[in-house]
C-alpha positions in Angstrom: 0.0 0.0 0.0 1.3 3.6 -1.0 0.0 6.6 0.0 1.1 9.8 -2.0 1.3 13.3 -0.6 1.6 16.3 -2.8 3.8 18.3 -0.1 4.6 16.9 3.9 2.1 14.8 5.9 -0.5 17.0 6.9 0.5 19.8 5.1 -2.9 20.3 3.5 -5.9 21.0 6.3 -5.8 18.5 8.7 -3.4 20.8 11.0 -5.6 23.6 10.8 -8.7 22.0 12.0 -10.3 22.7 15.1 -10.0 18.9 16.4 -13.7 18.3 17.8 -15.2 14.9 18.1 -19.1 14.5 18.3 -22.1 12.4 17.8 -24.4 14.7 18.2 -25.4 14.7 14.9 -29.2 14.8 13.0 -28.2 12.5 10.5 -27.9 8.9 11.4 -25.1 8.1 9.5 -23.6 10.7 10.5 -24.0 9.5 14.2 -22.9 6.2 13.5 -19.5 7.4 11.5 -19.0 9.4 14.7 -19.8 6.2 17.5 -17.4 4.3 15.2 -14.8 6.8 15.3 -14.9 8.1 18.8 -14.5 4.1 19.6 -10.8 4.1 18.2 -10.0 7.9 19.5 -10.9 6.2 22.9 -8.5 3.7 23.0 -5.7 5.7 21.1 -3.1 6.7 23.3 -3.0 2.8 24.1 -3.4 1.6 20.9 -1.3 4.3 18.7 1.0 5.4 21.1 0.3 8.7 20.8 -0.9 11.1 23.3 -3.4 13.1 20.9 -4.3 15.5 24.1 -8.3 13.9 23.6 -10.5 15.7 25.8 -14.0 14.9 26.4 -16.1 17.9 28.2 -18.8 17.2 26.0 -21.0 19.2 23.1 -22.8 22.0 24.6 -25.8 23.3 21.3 -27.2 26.1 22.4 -31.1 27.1 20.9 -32.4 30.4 20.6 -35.8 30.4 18.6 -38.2 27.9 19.3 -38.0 26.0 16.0 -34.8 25.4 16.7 -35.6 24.0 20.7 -38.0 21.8 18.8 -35.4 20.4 16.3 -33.3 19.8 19.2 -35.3 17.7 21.0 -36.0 15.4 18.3 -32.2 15.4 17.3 -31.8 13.8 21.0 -34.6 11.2 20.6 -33.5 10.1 17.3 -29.8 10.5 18.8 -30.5 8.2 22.0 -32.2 5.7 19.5 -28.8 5.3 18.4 -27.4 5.0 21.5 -25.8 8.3 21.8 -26.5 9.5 25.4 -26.9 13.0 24.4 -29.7 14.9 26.7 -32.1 18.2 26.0 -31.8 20.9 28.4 -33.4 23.5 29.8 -31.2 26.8 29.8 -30.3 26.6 33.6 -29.1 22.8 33.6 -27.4 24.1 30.1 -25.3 26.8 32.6 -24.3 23.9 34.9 -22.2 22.6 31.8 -21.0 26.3 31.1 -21.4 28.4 34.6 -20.4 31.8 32.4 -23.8 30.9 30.1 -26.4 33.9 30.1 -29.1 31.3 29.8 -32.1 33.9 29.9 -31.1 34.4 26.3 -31.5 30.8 25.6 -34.8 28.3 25.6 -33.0 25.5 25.3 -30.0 23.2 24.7 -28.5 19.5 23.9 -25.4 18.2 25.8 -23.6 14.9 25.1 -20.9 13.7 28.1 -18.6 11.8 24.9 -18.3 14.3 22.8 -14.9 16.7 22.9 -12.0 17.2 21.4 -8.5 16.5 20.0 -5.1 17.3 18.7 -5.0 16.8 15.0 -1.7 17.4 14.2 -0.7 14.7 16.7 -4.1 12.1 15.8 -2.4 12.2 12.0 0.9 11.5 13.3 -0.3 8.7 15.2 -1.8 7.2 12.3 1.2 7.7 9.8 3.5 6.4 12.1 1.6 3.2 12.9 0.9 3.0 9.1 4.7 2.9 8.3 5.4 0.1 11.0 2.8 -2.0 9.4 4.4 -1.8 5.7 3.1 1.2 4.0 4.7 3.8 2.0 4.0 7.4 2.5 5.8 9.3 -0.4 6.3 13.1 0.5 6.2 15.6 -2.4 4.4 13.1 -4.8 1.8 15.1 -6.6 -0.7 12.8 -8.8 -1.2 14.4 -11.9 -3.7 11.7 -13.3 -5.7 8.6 -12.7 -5.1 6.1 -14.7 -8.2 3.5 -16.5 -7.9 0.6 -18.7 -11.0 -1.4 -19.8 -13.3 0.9 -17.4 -11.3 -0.2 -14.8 -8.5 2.1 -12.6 -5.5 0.7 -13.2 -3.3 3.3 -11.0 -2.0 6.4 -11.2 0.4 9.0 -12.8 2.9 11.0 -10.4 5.0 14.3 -10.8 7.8 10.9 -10.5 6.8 8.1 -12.4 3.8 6.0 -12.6 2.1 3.9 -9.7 0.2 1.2 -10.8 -2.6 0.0 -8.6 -5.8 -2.1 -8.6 -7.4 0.3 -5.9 -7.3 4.3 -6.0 -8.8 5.9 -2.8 -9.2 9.6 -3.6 -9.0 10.9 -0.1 -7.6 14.1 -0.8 -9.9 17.0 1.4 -10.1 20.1 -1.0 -8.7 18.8 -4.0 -10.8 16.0 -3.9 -13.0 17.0 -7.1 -9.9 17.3 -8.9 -8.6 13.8 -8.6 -12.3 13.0 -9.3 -12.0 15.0 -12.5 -8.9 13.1 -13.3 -10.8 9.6 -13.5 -14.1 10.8 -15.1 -16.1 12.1 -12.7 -17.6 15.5 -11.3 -18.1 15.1 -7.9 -19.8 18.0 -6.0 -17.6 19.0 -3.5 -16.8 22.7 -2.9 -13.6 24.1 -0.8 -14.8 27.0 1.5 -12.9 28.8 3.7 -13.3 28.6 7.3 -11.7 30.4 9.9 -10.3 30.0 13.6 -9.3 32.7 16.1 -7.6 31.9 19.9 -8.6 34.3 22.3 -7.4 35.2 26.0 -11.0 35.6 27.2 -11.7 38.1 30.2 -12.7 35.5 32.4 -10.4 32.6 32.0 -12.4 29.3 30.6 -12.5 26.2 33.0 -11.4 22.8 31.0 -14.4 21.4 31.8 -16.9 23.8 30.2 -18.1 21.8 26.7 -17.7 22.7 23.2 -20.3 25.1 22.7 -22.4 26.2 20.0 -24.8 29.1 19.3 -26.7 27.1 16.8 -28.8 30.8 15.6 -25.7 32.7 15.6 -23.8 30.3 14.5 -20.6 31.2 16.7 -18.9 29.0 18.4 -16.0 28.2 21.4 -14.1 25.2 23.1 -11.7 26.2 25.8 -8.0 25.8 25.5 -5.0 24.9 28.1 -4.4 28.1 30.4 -7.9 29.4 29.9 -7.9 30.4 27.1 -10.0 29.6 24.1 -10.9 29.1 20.1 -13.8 30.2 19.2 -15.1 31.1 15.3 -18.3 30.8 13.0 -19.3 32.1 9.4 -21.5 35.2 9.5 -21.7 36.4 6.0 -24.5 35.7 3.7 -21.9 34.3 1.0 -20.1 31.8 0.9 -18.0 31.1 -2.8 -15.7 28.5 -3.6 -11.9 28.9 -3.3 -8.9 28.2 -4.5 -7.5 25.7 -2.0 -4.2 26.8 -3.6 -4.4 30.0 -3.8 -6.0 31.5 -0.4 -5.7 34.1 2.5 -4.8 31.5 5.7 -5.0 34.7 8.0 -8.2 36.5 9.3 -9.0 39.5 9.6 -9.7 42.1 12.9 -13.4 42.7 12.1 -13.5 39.5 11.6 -12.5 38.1 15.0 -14.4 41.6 16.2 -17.7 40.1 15.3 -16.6 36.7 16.7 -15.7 38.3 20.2 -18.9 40.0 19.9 -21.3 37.4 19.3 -19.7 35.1 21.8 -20.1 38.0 24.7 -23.5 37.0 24.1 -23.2 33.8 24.8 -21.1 33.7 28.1 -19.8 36.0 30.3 -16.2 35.1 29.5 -15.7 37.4 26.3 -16.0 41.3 26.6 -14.2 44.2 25.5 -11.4 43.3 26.8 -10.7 40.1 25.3 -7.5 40.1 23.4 -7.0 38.1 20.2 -3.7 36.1 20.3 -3.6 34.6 16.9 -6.0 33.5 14.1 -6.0 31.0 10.7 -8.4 30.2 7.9 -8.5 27.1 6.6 -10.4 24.9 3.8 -13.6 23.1 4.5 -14.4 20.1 1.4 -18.4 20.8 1.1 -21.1 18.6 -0.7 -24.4 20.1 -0.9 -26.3 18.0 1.9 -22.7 18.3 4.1 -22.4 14.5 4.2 -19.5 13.0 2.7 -19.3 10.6 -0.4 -18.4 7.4 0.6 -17.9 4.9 -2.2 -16.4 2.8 -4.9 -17.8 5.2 -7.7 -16.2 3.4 -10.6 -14.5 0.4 -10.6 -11.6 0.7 -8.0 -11.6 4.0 -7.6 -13.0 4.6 -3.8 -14.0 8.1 -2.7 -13.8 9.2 0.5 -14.5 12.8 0.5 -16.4 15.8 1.1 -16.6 15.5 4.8 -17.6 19.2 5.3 -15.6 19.9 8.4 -15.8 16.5 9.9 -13.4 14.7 8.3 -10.7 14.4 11.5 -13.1 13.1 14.0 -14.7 10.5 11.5 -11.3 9.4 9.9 -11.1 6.3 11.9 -14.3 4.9 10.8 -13.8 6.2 6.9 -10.6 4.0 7.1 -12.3 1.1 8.3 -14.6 1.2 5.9 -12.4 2.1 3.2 -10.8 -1.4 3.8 -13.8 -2.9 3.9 -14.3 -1.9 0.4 -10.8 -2.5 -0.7 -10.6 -6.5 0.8 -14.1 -7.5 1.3 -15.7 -5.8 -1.6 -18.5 -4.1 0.7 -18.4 -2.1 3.7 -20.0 -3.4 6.9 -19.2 -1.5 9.8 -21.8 1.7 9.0 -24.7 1.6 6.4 -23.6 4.1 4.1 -25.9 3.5 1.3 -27.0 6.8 1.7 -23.5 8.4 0.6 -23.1 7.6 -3.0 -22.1 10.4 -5.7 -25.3 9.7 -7.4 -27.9 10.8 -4.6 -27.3 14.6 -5.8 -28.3 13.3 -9.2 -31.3 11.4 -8.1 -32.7 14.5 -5.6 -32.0 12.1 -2.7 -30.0 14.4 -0.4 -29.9 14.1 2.9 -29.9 16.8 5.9 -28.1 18.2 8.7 -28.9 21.0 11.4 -26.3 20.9 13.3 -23.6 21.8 10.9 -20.2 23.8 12.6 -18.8 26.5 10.4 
């Protein structure tokens, strides 16, 4: 098995992600790709070897308009269903999760005690590391340039070095994912959009223990950090075009991380005026149009596993599995993911999400 980076290991988004782990999802298969995952980021430290700083102070989605208290509460009961022990909330019990909360502006929330977080960076070290003991080549500064088919069947691939030949393709490539797509055929709907991160020294310094929390209405959002500090973000303009995952701004801006400061002050008591900003990033988010990725052998052996829309990290270990599945057994088992062909766009079939994280 090779895998082939166009620059260093991790050098596309993976170290710019935020690093949160969830289940609390709407979707079912999106729940189940997360239970899977958050199995193996359990046991990682042990299993890896890694320390990948996994933290689990839970999910805190915070409602402000009713509709949205009402989609809450059936996003738990469809949630517990599958066995994720999120709970709904009333604003006060959401405040003993997050003591700074200003739950009068709030009618109600949805916590989950194993959701949290984690260090990407160091999860993807784990994984290439382990990878390598176990036989597989990782080949830095190997860009593919082309997929290669013979008889309507992929046959390998075409490097910036020489050729790779290869009964399997897996095009696992983030925000350039519709390009290697392009390169065997296919026009897969996935979009790179910016997304952006800011760490701020709040006023009041953050306890660990207070969850990753969301304004679901406002759609800003913060997790604390080490030394009370914290990273907070969210998408407030009405567009949102493609990029050039090449060729973008990875800084933010001041009005920018302004607005963010602002709208979390709303939230909780920790952010004010004199919350300073110590640094900020952008990064690229890979979107499909229903935010679920696509998940499949699309044409013979070429395997896509793309399009995660921000939740690629914390369901990598269950893509992999089932990525192998594919690969060896000829079908994956481990989640039903009917549901994520390429083709559902095509037929109308998309699916939905309310509880997306921009």
């Amino acid at each position: 098995m090779t895998v082939l980076e166009r620059s260093s290991v991790g050098s596309g988004n993976t170290g710019r992600a935020n690093g949160g782990i969830r289940a609390q999802f709407s979707s079912p298969v999106s729940a189940a790709l997360s239970q899977e995952s958050i199995e193996v980021w359990e046991r990682f430290e042990s299993e890896f070897g890694t320390d990948i700083g996994y933290r689990r102070p839970g999910y805190l989605f915070l409602a402000r308009d009713r509709s949205t208290a009402r989609q809450f509460e059936e996003n738990v009961r469809t949630q517990n269903r599958l066995g994720v022990p999120s709970e709904f909330l009333s604003p006060a019990e959401a405040a003993e999760h997050c003591p700074g909360l200003h739950e009068e502006e709030f009618r109600a929330a949805t916590y989950s005690p194993t959701d949290g977080f984690a260090d990407p960076n160091l999860g993807l070290q784990g994984f290439v590391e382990n990878a390598r003991e176990e036989g597989v080549e990782v080949r830095t500064n190997t860009e593919v340039v082309d997929v290669l088919v013979e008889g309507g069947r992929v046959a390998g691939v075409e490097t910036t070095e020489r050729t790779v030949e290869s009964e399997y393709v897996v095009n696992a490539a983030g925000a350039w994912a519709r390009e290697v797509g392009r390169m065997a055929g296919l026009e897969l709907p996935i979009s790179p959009r910016r997304r952006k991160l800011v760490v701020v020294e709040p006023e009041e310094p953050i306890p660990e223990s207070v969850p990753f929390t969301i304004d679901n209405d406002e759609s800003v959002h913060f997790r604390p950090e080490r030394g009370g500090a914290a990273v907070a973000g969210g998408h407030f303009a009405a567009e949102d075009p493609e990029i050039d995952p090449d060729r973008f701004r990875t800084s933010t801006s001041i009005e920018w991380a302004a607005t963010v400061i602002e709208k979390a002050a709303d939230v909780a008591a920790y952010f004010g005026p004199e919350t300073e900003v110590r640094r900020g990033w952008a990064g690229v988010y890979a979107v499909t149009p229903d935010h679920h990725p696509i998940i499949e052998e699309t044409v013979p052996g070429f395997v896509n596993a793309a399009g995660f829309s921000g939740h690629g990290f914390m369901q990598s270990p269950a893509t992999g599995k089932l990525v192998a599945e594919i690969v060896v057994d000829g079908a994956p088992s481990l989640v039903d993911i009917s549901e994520l062909g390429a083709d559902r766009f095509e037929r109308g079939n998309q699916l939905e999400e309310g509880t997306v994280i921009d």
